[in-house]
N, C-alpha and C positions, 0 to 999 in steps of 0.2 A: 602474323605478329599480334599479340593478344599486350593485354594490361591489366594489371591486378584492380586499378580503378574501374573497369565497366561495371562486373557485379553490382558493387553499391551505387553507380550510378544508376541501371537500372532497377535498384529497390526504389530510389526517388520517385518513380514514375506512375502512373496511372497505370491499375493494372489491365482495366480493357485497353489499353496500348499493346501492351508486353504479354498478353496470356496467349501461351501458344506458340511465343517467340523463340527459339531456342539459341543459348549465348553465342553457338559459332555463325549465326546469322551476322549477330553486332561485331564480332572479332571478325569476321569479312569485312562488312563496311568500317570497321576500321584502321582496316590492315590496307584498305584501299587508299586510305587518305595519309598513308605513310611514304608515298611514291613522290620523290625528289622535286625538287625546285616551287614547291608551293611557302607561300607566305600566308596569304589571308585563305583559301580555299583548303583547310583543314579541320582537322577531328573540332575542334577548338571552333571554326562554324556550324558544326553541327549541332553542338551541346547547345549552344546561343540559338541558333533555331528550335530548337524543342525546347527551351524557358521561354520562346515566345510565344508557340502552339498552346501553352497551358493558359494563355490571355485572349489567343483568338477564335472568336465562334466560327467552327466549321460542323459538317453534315457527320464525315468517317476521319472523327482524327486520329485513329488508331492506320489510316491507310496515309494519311497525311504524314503521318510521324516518319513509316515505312519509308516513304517514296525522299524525305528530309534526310534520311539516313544514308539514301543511296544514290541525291540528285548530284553531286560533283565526287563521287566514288571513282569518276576517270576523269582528270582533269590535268589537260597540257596547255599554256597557252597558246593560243592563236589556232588552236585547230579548231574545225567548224563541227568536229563529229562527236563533242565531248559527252553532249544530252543524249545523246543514241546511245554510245557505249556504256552511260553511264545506266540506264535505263534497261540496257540489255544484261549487264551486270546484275543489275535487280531481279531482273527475270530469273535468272542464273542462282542465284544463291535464294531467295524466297520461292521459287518451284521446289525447292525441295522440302519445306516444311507445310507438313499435311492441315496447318491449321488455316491456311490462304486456299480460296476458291479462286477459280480459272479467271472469273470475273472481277476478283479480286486486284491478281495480278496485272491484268487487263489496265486497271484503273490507275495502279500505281505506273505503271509504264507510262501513261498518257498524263499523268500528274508531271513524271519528271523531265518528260519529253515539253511541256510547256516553256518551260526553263530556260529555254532557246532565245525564247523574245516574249516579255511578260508584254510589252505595253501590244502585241500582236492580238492580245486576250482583252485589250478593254473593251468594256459592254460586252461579251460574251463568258467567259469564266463562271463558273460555278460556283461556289461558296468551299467545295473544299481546294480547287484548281486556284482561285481568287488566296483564300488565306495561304497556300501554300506561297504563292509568288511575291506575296505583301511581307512574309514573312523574312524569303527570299531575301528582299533588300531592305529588311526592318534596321538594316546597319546605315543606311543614307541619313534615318533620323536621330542617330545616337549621340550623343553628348560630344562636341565639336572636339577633347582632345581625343576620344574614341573612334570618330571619324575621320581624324589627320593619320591614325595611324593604320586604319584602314587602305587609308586612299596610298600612303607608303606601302602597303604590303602587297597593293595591285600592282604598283609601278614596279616593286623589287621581280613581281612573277615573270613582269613583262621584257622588262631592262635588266643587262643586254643581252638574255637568251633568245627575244625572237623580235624587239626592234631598239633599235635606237633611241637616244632621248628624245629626240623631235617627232619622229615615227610616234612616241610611243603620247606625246602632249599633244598632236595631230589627232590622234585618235580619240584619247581621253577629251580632249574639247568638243568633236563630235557627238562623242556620248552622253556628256555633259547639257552641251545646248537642246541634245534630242529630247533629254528625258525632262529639262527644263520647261521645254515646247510644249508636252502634251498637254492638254486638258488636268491631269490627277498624274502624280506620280505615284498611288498607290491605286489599287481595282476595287477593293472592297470599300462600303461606307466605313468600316471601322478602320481600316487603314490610312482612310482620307481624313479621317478624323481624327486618328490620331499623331497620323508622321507627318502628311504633307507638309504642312509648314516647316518644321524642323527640316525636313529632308529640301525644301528647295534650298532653304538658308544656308545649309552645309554645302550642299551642290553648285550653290552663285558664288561663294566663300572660294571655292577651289577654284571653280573657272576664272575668277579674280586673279589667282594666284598663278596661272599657269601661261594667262594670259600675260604677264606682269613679265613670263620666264621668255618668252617668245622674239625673238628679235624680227627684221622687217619682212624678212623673206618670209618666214613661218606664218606670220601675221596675213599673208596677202594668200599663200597655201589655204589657210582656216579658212580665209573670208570665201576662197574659191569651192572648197567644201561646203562652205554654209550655202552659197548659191546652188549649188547643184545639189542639195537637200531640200531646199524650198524649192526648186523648179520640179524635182519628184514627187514631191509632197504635199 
């Protein structure tokens, strides 16, 4: 499935991004992100991550770009294998263009295979693996009605295709206090400097809200998850 818009979207671009690229490269990766039941993990995050690569210093942003084009190219909720396939996909469609070296591809594989668990990468991440993953979630920091509607179009992928409203406020509160927990919700200096703050603000804002939605039983679920995340942890 192709779009008359890619072309002039990538004349926008830096051309050591795109030299070499050839269009049915981008018409894969975006014929990928046309596979049912996505809200927020579409073409429409992609574009949003590459106008934020043109802000963030990385080492190979042309490999950065690559690997942002094809990190949720297979995306179902609740499965565990989505960064593999999605990764393997990339292999698959960038093997065939003679302008990527072996080590190339190598690299974008291991970029989008990161993907998995960013805060798994703090203090070790590389400058282009780090900006990939800041950039990743550069929507945590975003302008609070940009993030309410964000955080609907996680819940729409989730509810009621693979759990329930409680199942799925369970989870999201998990996710919520984890990433509130760590040290930096972003891995780069430039990410911590520039989202942190914004991005807890939005993050305490939700968990607020969801905690608010929760009645007693749920309430005592959460707290029984928070225990057994500190006792891991």
């Amino acid at each position: 499935m192709s779009d008359p818009s890619l072309t002039p979207w990538l004349a926008t671009l830096p051309d050591d991004w795109t030299r070499g690229i050839d269009l049915v490269v981008i018409e894969r990766a975006y014929a990928a992100h046309q596979s049912p039941a996505r809200h927020y993990h579409t073409w429409a995050h992609v574009m949003a991550c590459t106008e934020q690569l043109r802000t963030v210093p990385c080492e190979r942003p042309r490999l950065v770009w690559l690997a942002l084009l094809f990190h949720d190219a297979v995306y179902v909720a609740g499965r565990g294998d989505n960064e593999a396939r999605s990764a393997q996909l990339a292999r698959e469609v960038l093997g065939a263009n003679e302008s990527l070296a072996a080590g190339e591809l190598t690299a974008i594989e291991g970029l989008i295979l990161a993907t998995k668990d960013h805060h798994a990468r703090l203090g070790v991440a590389g400058p282009d693996e780090g900006a990939l993953l800041d950039i990743d979630l550069s929507i945590l920091a975003a302008p609070r009605d940009e993030y309410m509607r964000y955080a609907g179009q996680i819940r729409d992928e989730w509810v009621p295709a693979v759990a329930s409203d409680t199942e799925f406020r369970l989870g999201r509160v998990a996710f919520l206090r984890r990433m509130l927990a760590a040290p930096h919700v972003y891995l780069t200096a430039n990410g911590q400097q520039r989202w942190d703050q914004a991005a807890r603000a939005n993050m305490t804002w939700e968990l607020g809200r969801l905690q608010k939605q929760q009645g007693w039983v749920e309430r005592i679920l959460s707290s029984i998850q928070r225990f057994i995340a500190a006792f891991r942890g």
